[in-house]
N, C-alpha and C positions, 0 to 999 in steps of 0.2 A: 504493500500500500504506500510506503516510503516513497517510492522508488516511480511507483507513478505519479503519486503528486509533485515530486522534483521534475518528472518529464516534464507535467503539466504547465508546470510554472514556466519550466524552461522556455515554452513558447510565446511568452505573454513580455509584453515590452517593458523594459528595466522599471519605469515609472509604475507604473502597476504594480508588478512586483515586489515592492518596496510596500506598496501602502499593504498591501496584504499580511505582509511582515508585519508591518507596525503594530503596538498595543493598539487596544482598540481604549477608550476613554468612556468607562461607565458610568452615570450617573451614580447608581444605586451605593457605589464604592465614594461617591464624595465628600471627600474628609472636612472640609469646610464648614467654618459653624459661625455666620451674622449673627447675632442676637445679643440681646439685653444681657450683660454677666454670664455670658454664656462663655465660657472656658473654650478656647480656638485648640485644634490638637498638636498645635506647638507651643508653648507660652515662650518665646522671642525675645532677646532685650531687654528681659529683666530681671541681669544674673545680679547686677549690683545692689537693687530693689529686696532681693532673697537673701542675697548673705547680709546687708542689715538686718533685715528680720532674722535670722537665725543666728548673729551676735546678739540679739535682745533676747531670744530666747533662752539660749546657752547662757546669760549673764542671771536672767532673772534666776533660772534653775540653779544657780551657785549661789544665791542667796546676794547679789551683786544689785545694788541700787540702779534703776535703769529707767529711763523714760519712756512715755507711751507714744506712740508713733501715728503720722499723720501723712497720706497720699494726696496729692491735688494734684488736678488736671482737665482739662478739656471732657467736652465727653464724647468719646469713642475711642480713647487712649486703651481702656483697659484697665479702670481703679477698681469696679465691683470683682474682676475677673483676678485681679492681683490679692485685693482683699482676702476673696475667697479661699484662695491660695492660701494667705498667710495663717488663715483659718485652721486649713489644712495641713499644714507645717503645726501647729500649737497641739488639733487632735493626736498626730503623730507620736506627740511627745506625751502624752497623757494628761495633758489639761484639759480642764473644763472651760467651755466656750460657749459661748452664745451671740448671736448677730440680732439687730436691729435696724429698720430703715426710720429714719427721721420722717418726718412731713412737717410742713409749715402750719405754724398756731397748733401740732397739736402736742403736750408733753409728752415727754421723752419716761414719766414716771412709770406708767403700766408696761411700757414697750421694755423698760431696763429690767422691770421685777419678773416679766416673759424669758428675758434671753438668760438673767441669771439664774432664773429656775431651771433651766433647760443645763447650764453649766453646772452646776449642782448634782443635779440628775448623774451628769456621767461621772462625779467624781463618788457619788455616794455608794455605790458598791464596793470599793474599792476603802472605806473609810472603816474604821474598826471601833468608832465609839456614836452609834447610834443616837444617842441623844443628842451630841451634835450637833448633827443634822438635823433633826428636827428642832433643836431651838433656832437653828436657824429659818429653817422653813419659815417658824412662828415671826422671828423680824422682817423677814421675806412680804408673808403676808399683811403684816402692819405696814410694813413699808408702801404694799399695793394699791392699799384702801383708805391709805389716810387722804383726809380733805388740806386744802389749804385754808388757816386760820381765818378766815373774813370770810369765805366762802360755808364754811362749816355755823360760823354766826349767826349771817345774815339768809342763807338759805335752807330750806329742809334737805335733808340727804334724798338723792335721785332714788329714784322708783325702783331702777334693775342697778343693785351696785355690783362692780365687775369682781367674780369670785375666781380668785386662779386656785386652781386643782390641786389645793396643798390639806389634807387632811391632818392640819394642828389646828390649836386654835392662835391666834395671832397677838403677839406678842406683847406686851405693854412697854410704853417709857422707853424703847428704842426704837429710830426711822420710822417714828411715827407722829412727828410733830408737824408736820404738814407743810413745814419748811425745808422745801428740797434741797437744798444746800445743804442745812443739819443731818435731813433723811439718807441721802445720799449716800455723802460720805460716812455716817454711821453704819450704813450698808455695804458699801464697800468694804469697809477695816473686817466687820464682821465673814464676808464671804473671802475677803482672804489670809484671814484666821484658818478657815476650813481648809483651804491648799496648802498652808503652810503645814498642817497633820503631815499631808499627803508628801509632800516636798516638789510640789509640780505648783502651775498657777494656774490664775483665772484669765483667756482671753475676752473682753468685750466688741464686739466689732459693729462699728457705723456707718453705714453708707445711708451720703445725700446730709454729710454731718452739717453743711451748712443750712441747713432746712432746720434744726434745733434752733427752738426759740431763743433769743436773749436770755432768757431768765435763766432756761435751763441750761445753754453753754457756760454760764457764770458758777451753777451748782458742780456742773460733771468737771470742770477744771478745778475749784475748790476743793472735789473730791480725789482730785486724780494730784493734785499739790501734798493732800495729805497722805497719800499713799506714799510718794516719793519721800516724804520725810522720815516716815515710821519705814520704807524697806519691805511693804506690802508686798505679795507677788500677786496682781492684780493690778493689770496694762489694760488701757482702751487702744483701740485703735479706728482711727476715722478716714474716711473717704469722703475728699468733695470735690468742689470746685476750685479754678483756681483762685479765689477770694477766701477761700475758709480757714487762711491764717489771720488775716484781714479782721473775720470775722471773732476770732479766738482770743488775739490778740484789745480788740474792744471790750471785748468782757474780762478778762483780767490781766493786767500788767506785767504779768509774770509767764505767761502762756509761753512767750519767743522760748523760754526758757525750760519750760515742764515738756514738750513734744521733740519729737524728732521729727522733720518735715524731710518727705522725697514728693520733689516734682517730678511729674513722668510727660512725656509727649510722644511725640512719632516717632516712628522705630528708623534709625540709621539704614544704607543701600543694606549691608551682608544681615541685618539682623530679619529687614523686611524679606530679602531673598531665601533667608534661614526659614522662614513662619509659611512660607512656600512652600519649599522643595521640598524640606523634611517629611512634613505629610504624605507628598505627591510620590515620591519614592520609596513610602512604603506599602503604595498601592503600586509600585512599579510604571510609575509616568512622571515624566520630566519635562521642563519648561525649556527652550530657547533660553541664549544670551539678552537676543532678541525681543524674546516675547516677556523675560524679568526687567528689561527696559521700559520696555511700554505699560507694565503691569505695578512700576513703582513710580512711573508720571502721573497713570492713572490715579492711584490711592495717596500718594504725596507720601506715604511712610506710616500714614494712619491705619491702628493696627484694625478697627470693625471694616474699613473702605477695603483694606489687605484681604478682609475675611468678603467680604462683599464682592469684590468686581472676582477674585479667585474661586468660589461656589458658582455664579454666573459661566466663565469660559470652562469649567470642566465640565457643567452639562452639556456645552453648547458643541465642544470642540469634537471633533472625529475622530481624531487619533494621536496617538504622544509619538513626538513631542507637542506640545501644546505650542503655537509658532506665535509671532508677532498679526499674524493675520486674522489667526480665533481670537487675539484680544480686539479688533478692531470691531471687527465682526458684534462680540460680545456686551461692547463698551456700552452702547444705546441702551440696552436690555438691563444693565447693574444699573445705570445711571439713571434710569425711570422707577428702577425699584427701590432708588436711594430715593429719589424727589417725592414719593408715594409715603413709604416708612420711615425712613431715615429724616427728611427736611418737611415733608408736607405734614406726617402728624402733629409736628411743632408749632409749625406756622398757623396750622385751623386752629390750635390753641388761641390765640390771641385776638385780640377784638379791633375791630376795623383803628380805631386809631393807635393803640401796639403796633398794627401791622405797618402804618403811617410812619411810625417812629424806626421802626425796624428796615423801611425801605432807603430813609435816610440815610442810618448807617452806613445804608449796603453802598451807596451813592460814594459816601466820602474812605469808602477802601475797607479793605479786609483787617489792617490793624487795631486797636482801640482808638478810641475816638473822643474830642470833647464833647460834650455834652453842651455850650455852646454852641458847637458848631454843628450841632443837629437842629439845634433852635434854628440855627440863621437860614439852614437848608429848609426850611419846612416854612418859615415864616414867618415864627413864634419865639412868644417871652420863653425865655427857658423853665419859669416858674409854671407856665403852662401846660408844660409838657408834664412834670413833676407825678401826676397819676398812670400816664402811661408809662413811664422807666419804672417804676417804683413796681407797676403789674408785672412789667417783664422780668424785673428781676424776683419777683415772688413765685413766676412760672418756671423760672429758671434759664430763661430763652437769654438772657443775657446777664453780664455783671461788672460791676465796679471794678474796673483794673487798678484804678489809682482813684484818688480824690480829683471830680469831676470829668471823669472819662468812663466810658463803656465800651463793651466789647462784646461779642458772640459767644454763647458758649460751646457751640457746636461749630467746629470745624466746615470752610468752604460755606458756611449757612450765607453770607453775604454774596457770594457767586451766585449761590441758589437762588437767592431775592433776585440780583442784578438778570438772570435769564428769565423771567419770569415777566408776563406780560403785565403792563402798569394799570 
């Protein structure tokens, strides 16, 4: 059978021959992964990002005074997907961890007393004096349920108060004074009291940290000051934007000081090529010189646009090598499903004057921008505009780079305005 498909071929002209040869490029094998914190199946360019984290780990586990650690960036860099990571490096290690997403206006109290009951959880088998634990449950749940003082006053207690699934009864005269500041960090020392049994820590992890209200970024850095002092093993760790040192730093003075901040951005040419190939050849298919050219004009180095236009030409392409011609081919097709997902769900977020505000920007360039000189582009006192910046940046669609300038938070989002019919 050999031996006649070799004749067969023999008679078919070189060009053919070759393609028949060639892998073929199956969709179904598509290693590529766009999405929201979705873990891409290379994590790329962020070896320096992990061995920070795995010196804070290693330090805290020695019993070694260490700060809690803070990511910012754009979004489609890859903070929820690094975070997650770091996560995962902590479980590794047999810490208890718990994660949290912020959102705006609402406290961070019930969402903290979720994740550390869930870190608890794993360290509680593993813990050899039972009661312990459950006195801690009990400050746990006081901690859950307490009202804040003027609210507790002046209003009856709500109808359905929120009961987390801890079978004590909740504890007295600790993290229960309705002053999350006090609360807090009373909670804190306590739940890493409990790691220190074990000689492992407690992870907390934030994403969208800059969406915590004022009050409560004031509380979790008072409490994260006191942990540095006492030698707690109990680290936060947060993910935001690029303003949420900006934002740390307003709420208390000592912040530059209590975190370790890593900015992350777009991945360098070999790191973006590396977040490629690596995947594509362990499906046994590989790109062009060519077509890793065209493929890192296309994304700029951004790691979700890397994950995006790369899912796109490996459905589309025929056969590997994947050439400079399947990305062209391809490019319309990533680029319509970026402007759909990626830029247009953003944009429908905002309200006819936001979007007024936001077309300006796009107007005066992709860098950050004064905030005068949106006024002047539009037509307007700057005082006037003051309700739409202020929605954008509570949507998250832009932020404060500096005092009196704004910026995008989403990558190419101002190219995306500028193609956009007016």
């Amino acid at each position: 059978m050999a031996t006649r498909r070799k004749c067969f071929y023999g008679n078919l002209r070189p060009q053919l021959y070759a393609l028949i040869e060639s892998e073929t490029v199956d969709p179904v094998r598509n290693p590529y992964a766009p999405g929201a914190g979705q873990r891409p199946p290379e994590l790329a360019g962020r070896d320096r990002e992990l061995r920070q984290f795995e010196v804070v780990l290693e330090r805290v586990a020695r019993g070694r005074p260490e700060r809690s650690m803070i990511i910012t960036g754009l979004r489609g860099v890859g903070k929820t997907v690094l975070l997650n990571t770091f996560r995962s490096m902590a479980i590794q290690r047999l810490w208890g961890t718990g994660k949290i997403e912020a959102r705006p206006e609402q406290s961070i109290r019930r969402s903290v007393a979720a994740a550390l009951h869930t870190a608890i959880r794993e360290l509680a088998p593993r813990h050899r004096a039972p009661d312990r634990i459950e006195k801690f449950l009990g400050v746990l749940k006081a901690f859950a349920q307490a009202e804040p003082p003027q609210a507790g006053r002046a209003a009856k207690a709500p109808a359905h108060r929120w009961q987390p699934g801890i079978n004590v009864p909740a504890a007295r005269g600790r993290a229960d004074s309705g002053d999350l500041e006090i609360d807090l960090t009373e909670l804190f020392v306590d739940a890493a009291s409990v790691a220190t049994d074990l000689g492992v820590g407690i992870g907390l992890f934030v994403d969208e940290m800059q969406d915590v209200p004022p009050d409560d970024v004031s509380a979790l850095c008072a409490a994260c000051h006191e942990l540095s002092q006492t030698g707690g093993p109990l680290i936060v760790v947060g993910a935001g934007l690029p303003h949420l040192p900006a934002v740390l730093s307003a709420s208390k003075s000592y912040s530059e000081r209590l975190f370790r901040y890593a900015r992350i951005d777009r991945l360098d040419r070999d790191a973006a090529d590396h977040a490629l190939l690596a995947p594509a050849e362990r499906e046994e298919v590989t790109f062009t010189p060519e077509a890793l050219d065209a493929l890192y004009e296309a994304a700029d180095g951004y790691p979700y646009f890397v994950q995006a236009y790369a899912k796109v030409v490996w459905d589309l392409a025929p056969t590997s090598p994947i050439t400079e011609h399947d990305i062209k081919v391809a490019a319309p097709e990533a680029e319509s499903e970026l402007a759909v997902g990626f830029f247009g769900s953003r944009y429908e977020r905002a309200t006819p004057a936001e979007r007024d505000y936001m077309r300006a920007m796009a107007v005066l360039g992709d860098e950050p921008v004064a905030t005068a000189s949106v006024a002047d582009e539009l037509g307007r006192k700057p005082s006037s505009l003051s309700p739409a910046r202020d929605g954008l940046i509570k949507k998250g669609l832009i932020f404060s780079a500096e005092r009196g300038t704004v910026a995008f938070t989403v990558p190419h989002f101002g190219r995306f305005l500028r193609e956009q019919p007016a």
